[in-house]
C-alpha positions as CSV (number, residue, x, y, z in Angstrom):
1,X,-5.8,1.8,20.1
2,X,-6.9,-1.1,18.0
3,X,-4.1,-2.9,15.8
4,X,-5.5,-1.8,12.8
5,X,-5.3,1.3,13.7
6,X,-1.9,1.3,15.0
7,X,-0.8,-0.4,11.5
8,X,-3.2,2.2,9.4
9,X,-1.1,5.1,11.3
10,X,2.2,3.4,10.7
11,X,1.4,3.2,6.9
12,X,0.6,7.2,6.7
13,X,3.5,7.9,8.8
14,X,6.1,5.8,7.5
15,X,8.8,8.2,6.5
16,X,8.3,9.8,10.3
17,X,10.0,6.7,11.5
18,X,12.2,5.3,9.1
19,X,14.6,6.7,7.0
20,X,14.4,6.5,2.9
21,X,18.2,7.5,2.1
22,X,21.2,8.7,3.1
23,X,20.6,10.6,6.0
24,X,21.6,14.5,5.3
25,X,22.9,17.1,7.9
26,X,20.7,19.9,6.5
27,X,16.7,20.1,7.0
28,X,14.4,19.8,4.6
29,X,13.9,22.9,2.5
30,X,10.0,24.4,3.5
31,X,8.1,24.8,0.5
32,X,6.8,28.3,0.8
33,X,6.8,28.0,-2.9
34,X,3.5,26.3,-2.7
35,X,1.4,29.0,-1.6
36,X,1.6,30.4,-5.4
37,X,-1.1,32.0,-7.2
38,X,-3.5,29.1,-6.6
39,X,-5.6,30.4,-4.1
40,X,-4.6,27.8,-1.6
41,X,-2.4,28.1,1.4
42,X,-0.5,25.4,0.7
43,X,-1.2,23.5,-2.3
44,X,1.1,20.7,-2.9
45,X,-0.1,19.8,-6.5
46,X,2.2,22.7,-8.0
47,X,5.5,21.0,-6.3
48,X,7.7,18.2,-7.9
49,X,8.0,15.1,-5.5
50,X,11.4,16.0,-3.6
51,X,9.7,19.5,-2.6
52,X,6.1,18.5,-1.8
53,X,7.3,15.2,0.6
54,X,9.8,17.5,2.6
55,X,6.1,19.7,2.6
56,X,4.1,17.2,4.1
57,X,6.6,15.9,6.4
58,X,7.0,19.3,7.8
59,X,2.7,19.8,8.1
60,X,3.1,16.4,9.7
61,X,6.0,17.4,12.4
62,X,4.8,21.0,12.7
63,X,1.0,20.6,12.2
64,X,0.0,24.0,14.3
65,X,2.3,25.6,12.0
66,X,-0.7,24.7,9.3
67,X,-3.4,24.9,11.7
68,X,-6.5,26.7,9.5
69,X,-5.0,26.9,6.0
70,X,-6.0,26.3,3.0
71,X,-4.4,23.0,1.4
72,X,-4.7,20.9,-1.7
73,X,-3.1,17.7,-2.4
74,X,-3.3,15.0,-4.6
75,X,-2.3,11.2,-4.3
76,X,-4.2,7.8,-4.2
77,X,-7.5,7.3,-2.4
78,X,-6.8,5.4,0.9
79,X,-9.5,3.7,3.5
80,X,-9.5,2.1,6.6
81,X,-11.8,1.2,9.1
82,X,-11.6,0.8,12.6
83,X,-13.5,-2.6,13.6
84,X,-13.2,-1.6,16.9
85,X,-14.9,1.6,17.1
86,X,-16.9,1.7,14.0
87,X,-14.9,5.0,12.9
88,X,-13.7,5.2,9.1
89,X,-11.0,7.3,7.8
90,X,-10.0,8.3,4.6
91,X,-6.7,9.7,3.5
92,X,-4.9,11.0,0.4
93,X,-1.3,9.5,-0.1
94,X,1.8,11.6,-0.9
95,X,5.3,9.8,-1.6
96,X,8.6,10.7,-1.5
97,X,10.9,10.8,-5.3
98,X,11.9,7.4,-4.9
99,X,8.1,6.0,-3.9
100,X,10.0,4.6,-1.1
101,X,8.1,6.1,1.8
102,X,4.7,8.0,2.0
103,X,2.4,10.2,4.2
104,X,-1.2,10.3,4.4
105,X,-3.4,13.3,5.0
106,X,-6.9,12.5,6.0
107,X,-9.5,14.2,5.1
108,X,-13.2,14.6,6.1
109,X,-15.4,15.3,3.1
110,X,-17.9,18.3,3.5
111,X,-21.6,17.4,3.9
112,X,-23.1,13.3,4.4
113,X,-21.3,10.9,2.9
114,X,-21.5,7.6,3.2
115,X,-18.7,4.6,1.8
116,X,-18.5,3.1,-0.6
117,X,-20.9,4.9,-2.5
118,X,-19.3,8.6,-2.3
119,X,-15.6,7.9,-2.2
120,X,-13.7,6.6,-5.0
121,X,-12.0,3.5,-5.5
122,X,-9.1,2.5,-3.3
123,X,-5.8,3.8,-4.9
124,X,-7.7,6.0,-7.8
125,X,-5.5,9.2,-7.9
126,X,-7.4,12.3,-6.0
127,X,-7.0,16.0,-5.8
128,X,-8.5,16.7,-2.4
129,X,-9.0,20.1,-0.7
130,X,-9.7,21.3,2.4
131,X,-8.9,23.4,5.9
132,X,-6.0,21.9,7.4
133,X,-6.4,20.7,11.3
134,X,-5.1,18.1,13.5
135,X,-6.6,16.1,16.5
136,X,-4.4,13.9,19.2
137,X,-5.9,10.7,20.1
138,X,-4.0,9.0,22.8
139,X,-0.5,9.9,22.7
140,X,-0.6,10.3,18.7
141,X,-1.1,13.6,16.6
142,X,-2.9,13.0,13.4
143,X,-3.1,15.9,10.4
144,X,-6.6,15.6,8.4
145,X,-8.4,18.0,5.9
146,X,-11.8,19.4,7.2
147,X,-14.5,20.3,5.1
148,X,-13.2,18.8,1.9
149,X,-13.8,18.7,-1.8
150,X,-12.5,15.9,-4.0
151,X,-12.0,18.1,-7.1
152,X,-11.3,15.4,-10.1
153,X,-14.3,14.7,-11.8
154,X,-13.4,11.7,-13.7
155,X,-13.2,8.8,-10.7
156,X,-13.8,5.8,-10.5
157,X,-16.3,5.0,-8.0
């Protein structure tokens, strides 16, 4: 694995490896609320920042738990490209209350796309949906969005 792909992966899993706060002896609470009325699975837009971190952490530590649902999140635009093997990725970012730590879903828009000229701008806020699946490459698990729709209509691109 290229550095820059090992640092790119360290930046969307941060709060998987350090801590943000005082470490508590209960888990984090599952957001079940976020399946709601909005047609989603899980859609992470309807939760305050406490409940939809502990959310993504959990897709992130559980992601067959997830495996084919429905999700919706929204966060800054984030790209990175692998100079070794060519491969792009694109992510939306989710922080925790504090802004202290985030995680990154990636997602794989439907359809050809090609960047710069389909994606937004780097860090222009997002609401990005899609059918949640994960891949392992090497010894790491990563979560992405498949066939997804950036839904805001008002980007900067």
């Amino acid at each position: 694995m290229s550095f820059k792909r090992y640092a790119f992966t360290v930046l969307l899993l941060t709060a998987s490896i350090c801590s943000c706060g005082e470490k508590k002896s209960e888990p984090a609470p599952k957001a079940s609320a976020a399946v709601a009325s909005s047609g989603y699975d899980v859609d992470l837009t309807q939760l305050n920042s406490q409940m939809v971190y502990a959310q993504v952490y959990d897709m992130v530590t559980k992601p067959e738990d997830y495996k084919g649902q429905k999700v919706r999140a929204k966060g800054p635009f984030s790209y990175f490209k692998d100079d070794q093997t060519g491969n792009e990725y694109f992510a939306v970012l989710i922080s925790d209350a504090t802004a202290c730590c985030s995680q990154g879903i990636e997602f794989v828009l439907d359809g050809d796309h090609k960047y710069p000229d389909d994606y937004p701008a780097m860090d222009t806020e997002i609401t990005v949906s899609g059918t949640f699946d994960y891949y392992k490459e090497g010894v790491n698990i990563y979560c992405q969005l498949l066939d997804a729709k950036i839904e805001d209509s008002k980007l900067s691109w």
